[in-house]
N, C-alpha and C positions, 0 to 999 in steps of 0.2 A: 388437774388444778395445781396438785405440788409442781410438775413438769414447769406448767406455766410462771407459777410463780420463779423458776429456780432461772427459766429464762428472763424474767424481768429483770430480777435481781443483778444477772450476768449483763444485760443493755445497758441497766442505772449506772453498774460498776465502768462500764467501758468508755460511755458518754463522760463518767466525770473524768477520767482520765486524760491527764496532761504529758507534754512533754517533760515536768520536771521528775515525771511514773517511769519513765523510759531511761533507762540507767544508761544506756548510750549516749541520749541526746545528753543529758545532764553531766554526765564525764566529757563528752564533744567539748562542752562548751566549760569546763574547766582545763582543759588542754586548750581553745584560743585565746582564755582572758591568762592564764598562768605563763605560756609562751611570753606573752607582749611582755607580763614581768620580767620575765627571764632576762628578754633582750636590755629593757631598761635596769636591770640591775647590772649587768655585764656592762653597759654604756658608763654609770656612774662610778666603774671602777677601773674601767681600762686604763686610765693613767697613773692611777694609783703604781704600778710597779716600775713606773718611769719617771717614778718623781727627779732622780737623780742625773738622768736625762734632760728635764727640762732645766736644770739647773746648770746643765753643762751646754746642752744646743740653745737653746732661749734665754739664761741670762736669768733667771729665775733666783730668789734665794731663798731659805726654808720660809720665812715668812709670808714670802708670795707664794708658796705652795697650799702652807695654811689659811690664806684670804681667799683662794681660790675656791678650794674645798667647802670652806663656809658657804662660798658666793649661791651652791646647791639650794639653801634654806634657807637665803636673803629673806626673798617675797613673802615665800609663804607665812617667818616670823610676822610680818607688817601687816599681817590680814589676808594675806590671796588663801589660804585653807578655809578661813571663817566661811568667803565668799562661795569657794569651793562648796562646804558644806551646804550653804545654804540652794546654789544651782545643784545638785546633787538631789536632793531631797525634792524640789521645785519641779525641775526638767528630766527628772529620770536616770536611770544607770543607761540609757544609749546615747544620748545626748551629752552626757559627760564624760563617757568614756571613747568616745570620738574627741571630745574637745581638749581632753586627755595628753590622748595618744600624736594629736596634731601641734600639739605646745611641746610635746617631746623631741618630735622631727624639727622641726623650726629651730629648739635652743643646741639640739648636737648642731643642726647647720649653722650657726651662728659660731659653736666652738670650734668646730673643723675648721673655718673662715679665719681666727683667731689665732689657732696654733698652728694651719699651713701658713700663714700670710707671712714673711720675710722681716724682723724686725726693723730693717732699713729701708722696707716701703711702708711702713705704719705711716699714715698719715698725722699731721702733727697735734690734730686736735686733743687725739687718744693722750699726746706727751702732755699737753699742756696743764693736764688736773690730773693728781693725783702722779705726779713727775717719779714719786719713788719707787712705783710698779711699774716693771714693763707693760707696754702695747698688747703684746699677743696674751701678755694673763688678764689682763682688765678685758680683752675681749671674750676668751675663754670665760671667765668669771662671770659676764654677761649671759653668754649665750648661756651657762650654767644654771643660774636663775630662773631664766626661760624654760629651759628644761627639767628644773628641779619640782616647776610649779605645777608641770604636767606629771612627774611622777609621782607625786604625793597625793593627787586627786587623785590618777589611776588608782593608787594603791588603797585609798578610801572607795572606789566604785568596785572594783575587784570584789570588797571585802562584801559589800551591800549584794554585789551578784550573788556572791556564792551563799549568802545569807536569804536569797529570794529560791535561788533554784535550787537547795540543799533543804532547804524549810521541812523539820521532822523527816531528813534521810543523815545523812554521814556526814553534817557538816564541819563537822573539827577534822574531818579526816577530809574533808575537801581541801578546806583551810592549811589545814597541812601539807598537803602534796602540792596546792598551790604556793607556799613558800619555800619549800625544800625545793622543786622546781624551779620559781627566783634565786636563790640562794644558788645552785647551781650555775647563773651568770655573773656570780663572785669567781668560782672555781675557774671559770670559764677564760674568763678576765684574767684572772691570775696565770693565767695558763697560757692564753692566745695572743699575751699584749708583746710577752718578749722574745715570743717567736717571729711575731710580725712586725715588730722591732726590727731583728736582727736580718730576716730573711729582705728586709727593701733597706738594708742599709744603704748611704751613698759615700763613695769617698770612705768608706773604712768608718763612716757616723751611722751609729744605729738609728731607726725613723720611730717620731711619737706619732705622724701625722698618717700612718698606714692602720697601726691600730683603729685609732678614733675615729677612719673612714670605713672601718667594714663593719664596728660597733655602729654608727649614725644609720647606717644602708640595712642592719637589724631592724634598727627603730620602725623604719618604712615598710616592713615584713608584718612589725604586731599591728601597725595601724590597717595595715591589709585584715589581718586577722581579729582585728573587733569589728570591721564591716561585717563578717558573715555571721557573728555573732549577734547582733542588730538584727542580722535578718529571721535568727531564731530564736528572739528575744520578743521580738513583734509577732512572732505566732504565737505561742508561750501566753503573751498577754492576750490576745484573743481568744483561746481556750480556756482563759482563765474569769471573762468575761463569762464566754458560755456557758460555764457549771456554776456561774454566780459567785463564784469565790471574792468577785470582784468588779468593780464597774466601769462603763465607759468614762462615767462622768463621775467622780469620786464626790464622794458625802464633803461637803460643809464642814463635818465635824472630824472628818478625817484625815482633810487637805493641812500640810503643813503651812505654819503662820513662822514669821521668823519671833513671833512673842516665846512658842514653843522652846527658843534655846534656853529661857528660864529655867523649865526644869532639868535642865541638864546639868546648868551651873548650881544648882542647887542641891544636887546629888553627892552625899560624902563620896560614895562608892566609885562615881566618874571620877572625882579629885584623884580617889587612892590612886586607882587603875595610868590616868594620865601623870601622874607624878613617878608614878613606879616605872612607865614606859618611856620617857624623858631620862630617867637617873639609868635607867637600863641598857637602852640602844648609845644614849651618848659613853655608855664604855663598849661601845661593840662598833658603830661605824666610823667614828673618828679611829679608832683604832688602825681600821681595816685601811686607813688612809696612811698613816704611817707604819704601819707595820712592816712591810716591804724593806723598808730605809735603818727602822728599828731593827734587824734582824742582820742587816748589813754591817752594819757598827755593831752591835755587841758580840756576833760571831763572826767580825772580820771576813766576811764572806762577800761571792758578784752580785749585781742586781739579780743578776738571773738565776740563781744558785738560791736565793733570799723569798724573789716571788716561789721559787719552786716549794720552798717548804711553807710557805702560807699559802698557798693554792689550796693546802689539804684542811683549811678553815673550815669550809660550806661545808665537807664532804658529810663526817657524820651529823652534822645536824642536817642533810639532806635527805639521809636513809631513817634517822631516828622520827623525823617531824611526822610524815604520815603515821607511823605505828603509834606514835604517843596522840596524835589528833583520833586514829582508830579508839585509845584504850579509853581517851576522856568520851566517846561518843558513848562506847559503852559501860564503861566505868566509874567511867569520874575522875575527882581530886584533882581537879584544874590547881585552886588556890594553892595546895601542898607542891604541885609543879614550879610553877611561880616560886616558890621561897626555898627549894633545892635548885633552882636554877642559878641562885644569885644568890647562894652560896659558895654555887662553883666557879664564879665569876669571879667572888673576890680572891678565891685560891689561888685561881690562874692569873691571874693579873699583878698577885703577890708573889708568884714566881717568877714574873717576867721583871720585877721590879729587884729581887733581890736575889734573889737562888742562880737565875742565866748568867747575872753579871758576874759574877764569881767564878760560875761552872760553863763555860760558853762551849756547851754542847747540841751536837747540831742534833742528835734524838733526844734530847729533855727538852729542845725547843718544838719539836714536831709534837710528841707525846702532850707540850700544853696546848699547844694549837688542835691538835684534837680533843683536847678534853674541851676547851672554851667552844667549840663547837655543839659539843653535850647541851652547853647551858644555855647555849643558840637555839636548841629546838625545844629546851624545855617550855622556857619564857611564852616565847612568843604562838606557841603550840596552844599551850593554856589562855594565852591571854585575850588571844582576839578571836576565839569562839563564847569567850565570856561577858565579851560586852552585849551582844543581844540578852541577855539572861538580865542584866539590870535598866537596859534604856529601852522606851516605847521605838516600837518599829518604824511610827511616822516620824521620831526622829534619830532614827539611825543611822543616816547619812552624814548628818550634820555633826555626831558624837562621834565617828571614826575621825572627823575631818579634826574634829576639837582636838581629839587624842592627840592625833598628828601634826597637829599646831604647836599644840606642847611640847611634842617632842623635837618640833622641830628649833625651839627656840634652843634648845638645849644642843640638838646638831648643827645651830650656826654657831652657838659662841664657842663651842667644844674645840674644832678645827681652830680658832683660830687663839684660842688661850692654849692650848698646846702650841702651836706656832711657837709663842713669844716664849712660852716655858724652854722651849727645846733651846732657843738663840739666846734665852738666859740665863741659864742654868750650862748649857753646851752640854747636852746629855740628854737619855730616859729615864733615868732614877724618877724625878718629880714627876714628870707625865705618868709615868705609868703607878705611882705612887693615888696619884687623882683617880685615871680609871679604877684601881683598886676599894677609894673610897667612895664612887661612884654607888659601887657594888656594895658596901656595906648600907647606906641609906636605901637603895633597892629589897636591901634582906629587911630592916624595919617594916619599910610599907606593904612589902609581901606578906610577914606579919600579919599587920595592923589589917590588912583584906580579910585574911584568913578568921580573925577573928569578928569582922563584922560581918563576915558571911554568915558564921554562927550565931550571931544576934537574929540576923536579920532574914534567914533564909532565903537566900535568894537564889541557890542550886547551885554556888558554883563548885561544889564538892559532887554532885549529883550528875550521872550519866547526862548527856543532849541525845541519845536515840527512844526515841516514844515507840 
């Protein structure tokens, strides 16, 4: 009888088993959704170290560099995230994350379209509005929007996957390795734009148009790469059926309603988090957009000389993110992350503001570039394994999308109020004086978390491994 029973026990246990029990499949499938980031973060920076370039081949001026950059986070300010969330939550992580990855492909081919296309064949429509941008950046800027609107969903359906298939395994440390792997197509970018720059120069003119075409043919790589992921996303859910965890036909009271965004907007805790992730990334990826330029001017240094010491941005926050997504799975102190991260942001930001310009050295600039790295993995390590810990599941989709609504309003106007700063001011003193203070309002609402986490308990001091 014991025998018997010890065999049952062993069928119960096997039968309920899933693929997200299988540490293979479950890392498989954060290696094809972490890839696609990869690529698309790589795509949204490859120009970045050629700004100076386009201002020299295309006719560009720092302002249309800065509209440009905005042009990423047009849409999604106006509402394409809301909608996002709400197809998200509606039609699934495969169905959005194809829809995703195919609004990516489309908006690089629109910019490749834009920055090869010859400004003396721009056709005249492109001149007739908006006359004091050039053609290829109003295109570019275009097809950026397009593509901006597909990265931000990705990056909200990413977040919902690894949130479904990590469910009580390693998920901060999924989380993490999934972003220390995007963040690695920063490095990437910084690294492979002025190589491929230089190596298809013509006529003695280095090429913007070689980069941006092997960045776009990425793109076509991660979209290959969530197909196979669909395909073991769709078994996943049928074994998930089978041991009942789950149904064909979902409960009535468990279907999302788009009334549901109520409680979201009604949550102090989403305010903090989404305020804090707005005032945080807007000193980190506007940044990443000038920084190249910034590094050129205040250390007299080449373009290429300039990306080479920002190249080493991502690096450690590419090695620290998994270990600190590790320590919170089993440890904790998400929120004490959060508010040592943006600490160290305003440090760093206060040296590049005042200490570089004085002392323009090329290792006190590298030493801060790696440190604002640090604060790169702290943040974002902590912060978006803690949004499940305060929002219901049925609407978790839609709260990543929110978060990233917010922040995105904050990455259009960023780019392009630094623009005007830089052409009015003729300098980084004042920009970099703003990200600095970016980071101080971040260290308040880090705070302000940390202390209503302890009101409220809501574990985000508290380990995420059961």
């Amino acid at each position: 009888m014991v025998n018997d029973q010890i065999v049952n026990d062993f069928m119960v246990k096997a039968i309920q088993q899933t693929l997200r029990d299988n540490a293979v499949a479950r890392w498989a499938v954060l290696v094809l959704v972490a890839s696609m980031m990869f690529f698309a973060y790589m795509f949204v920076d490859i120009l970045s170290p050629l700004a100076s370039l386009l201002e020299q081949n295309l006719n560009w001026d720092r302002g249309d560099f800065g509209t440009y950059a905005a042009g990423e986070y047009l849409l999604n300010v106006f509402g394409f995230l809301i909608l996002a969330g709400i197809i998200l939550d509606k039609m699934g992580v495969r169905f959005t994350g194809l829809l995703s990855a195919s609004l990516m492909v489309i908006g690089a081919a629109i910019k490749y379209w834009g920055i090869s296309w010859p400004e003396a064949n721009t056709v005249e429509w492109l001149n007739s509005w908006w006359p004091s941008m050039p053609g290829s950046a109003k295109l570019a800027m275009f097809g950026f929007m397009i593509f901006g609107c597909g990265c931000e969903m990705a990056g909200t359906t990413v977040s919902k996957i690894l949130a479904k298939w990590f469910k009580g395994k390693e998920m901060a440390l999924a989380m993490g390795l999934e972003m220390a792997i995007a963040r690695l197509g920063v490095f990437a970018a910084m690294w492979l734009a002025p190589l491929f720059s230089e190596q298809f120069a013509v006529n003695g003119v280095n090429s913007v148009t070689a980069p941006l075409l092997f960045a776009s043919l990425l793109l076509v790589i991660g979209l290959l790469n969530f197909f196979v992921f669909t395909i073991m996303d769709v078994r996943f859910d049928n074994q998930l059926v089978a041991i009942g965890e789950t149904t064909a036909e979902k409960d009535p009271e468990d279907e999302f309603h788009i009334s549901d965004l109520g409680q979201i907007f009604k949550s102090k805790m989403f305010w903090i988090i989404a305020l804090l992730c707005v005032l945080y990334y807007s000193a980190i990826f506007p940044f990443q957009r000038f920084a190249t330029n910034f590094l050129e001017e205040t250390l007299s240094i080449s373009n290429a000389e300039a990306a080479g010491l920002f190249k080493w941005f991502p690096i450690l926050a590419m090695v620290l993110t998994p270990f600190l997504g590790a320590f919170i799975d089993y440890k904790g102190k998400g929120a004490s992350m959060m508010l040592l991260g943006a600490i160290i942001m305003i440090a760093c930001h206060s040296v590049f503001a005042f200490v570089l310009p004085a002392y323009p050295s090329k290792t006190l600039a590298l030493i801060t570039i790696l440190v604002l790295g640090v604060s790169f993995s702290l943040v974002p390590a902590s912060m978006w394994p803690s949004v499940p810990k305060i929002i219901d599941e049925k609407v978790l989709g839609s709260a990543y999308c929110l978060i990233f609504w917010v922040q995105n309003i904050g990455l259009c106007l960023v780019p392009l109020l630094i623009g005007k700063l830089r052409v009015a001011t003729n300098g980084y003193l004042v920009p970099m004086i703003v990200f600095a203070s970016f980071g101080v309002l971040a260290f308040l609402l880090s705070l302000a978390l940390k202390i209503e986490d302890k009101r409220k308990n809501y574990g985000l001091e508290l380990p995420n491994k059961k």
